[in-house]
C-alpha positions in Angstrom: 1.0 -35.5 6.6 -0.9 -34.4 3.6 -3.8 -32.3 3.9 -7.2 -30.8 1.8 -6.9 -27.0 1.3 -10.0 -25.3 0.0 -8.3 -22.6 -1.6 -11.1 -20.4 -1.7 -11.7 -20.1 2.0 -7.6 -19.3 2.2 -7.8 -16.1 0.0 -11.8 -15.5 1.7 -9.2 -15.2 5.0 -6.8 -12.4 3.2 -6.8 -9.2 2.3 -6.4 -8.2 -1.3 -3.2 -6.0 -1.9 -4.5 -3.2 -3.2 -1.9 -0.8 -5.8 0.9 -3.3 -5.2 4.1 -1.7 -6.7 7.8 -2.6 -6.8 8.5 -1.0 -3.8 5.6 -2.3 -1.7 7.5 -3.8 1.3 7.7 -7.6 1.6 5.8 -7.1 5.2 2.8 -5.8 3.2 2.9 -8.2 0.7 3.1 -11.1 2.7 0.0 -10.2 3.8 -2.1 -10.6 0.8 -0.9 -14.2 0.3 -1.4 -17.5 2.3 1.3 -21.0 2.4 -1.2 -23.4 1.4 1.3 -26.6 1.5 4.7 -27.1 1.4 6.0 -28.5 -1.4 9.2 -29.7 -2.9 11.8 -27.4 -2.3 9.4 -25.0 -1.8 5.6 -24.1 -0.9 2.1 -23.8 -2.6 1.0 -20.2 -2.2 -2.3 -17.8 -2.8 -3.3 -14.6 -2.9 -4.6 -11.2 -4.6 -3.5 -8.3 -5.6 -3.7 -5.4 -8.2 -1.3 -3.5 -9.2 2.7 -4.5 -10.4 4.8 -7.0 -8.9 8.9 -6.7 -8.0 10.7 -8.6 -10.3 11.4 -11.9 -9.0 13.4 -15.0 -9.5 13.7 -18.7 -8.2 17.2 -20.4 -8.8 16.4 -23.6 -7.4 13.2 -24.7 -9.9 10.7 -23.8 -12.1 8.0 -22.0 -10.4 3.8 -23.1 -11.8 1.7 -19.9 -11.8 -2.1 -20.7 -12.4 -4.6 -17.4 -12.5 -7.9 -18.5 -10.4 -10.0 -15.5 -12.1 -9.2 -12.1 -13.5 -6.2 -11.6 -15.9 -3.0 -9.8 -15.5 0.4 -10.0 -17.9 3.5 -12.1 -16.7 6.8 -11.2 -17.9 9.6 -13.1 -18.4 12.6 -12.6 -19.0 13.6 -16.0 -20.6 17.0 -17.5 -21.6 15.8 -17.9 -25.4 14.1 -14.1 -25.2 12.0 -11.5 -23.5 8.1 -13.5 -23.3 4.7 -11.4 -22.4 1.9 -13.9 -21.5 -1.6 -12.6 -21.0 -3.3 -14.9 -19.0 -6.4 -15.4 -17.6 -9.3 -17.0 -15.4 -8.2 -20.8 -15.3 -4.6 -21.0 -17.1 -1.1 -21.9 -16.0 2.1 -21.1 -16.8 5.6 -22.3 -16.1 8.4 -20.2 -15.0 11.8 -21.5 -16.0 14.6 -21.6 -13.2 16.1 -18.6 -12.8 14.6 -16.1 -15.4 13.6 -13.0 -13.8 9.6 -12.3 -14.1 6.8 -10.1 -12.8 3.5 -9.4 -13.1 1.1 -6.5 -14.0 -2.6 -6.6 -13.2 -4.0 -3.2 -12.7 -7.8 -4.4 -12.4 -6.4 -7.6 -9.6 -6.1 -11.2 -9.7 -6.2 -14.2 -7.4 -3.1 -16.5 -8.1 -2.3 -19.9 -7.6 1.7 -20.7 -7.3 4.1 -23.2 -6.3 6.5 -21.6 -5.8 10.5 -22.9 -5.0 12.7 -21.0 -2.3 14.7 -18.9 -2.0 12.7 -16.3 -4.5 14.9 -13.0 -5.2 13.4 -10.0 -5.6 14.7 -6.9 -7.1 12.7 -3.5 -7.7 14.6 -2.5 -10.7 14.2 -4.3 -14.4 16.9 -6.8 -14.5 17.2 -6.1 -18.3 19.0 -2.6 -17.5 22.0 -4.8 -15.8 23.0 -6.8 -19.4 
């Protein structure tokens, strides 16, 4: 049954992951981010964090990343070439299925995603496997 989320109160409820690395354990992580709704083959997530992501993938959709304030730089590793998007306080971005991508926000950001599952991670750059 659908539901209102106030996504504000959800991250007020978390704690912000503070000098997130590749190597941060998932446990840790998972704390820093809430399921907001499920949705498609997947879920709606939130959270904060500062710091440098794992590299991640989703081969089951495209994954929507929207930044609720701050800024931090999302790379992906696309099919038509390597992409670096800055973005910031109130944009979006698509992730294309299956390209590997992480982020890097060393001052911290809020994030909106939804997100499809299974996500892969891997705390090495994908690029040094081709």
């Amino acid at each position: 049954m659908p539901k209102p989320v106030h996504i504000a109160t959800e991250l007020a409820r978390l704690s912000v992951l503070r000098d997130r690395r590749p190597d941060t354990p998932e446990e840790e992580a998972e704390k820093a981010f809430a399921t907001l709704a499920d949705f498609g083959n997947g879920a709606i997530f939130a959270g904060s964090f500062a710091g440098s992501s794992a590299w991640e993938r989703h081969d089951h959709g495209d994954e929507l990343v929207q930044i609720l304030a701050g800024e931090t730089t999302l790379t992906i590793l696309a099919h038509d070439g390597d992409q670096e998007l800055h973005l910031s306080a109130g944009m979006l971005t698509v992730v294309p299925q299956g390209c590997w991508h992480r982020f890097h926000a060393p001052d911290g950001v809020p994030v909106l995603t939804a997100t499809p599952q299974p996500t892969v991670h891997s705390t090495t750059d994908p690029r040094d496997r081709r």
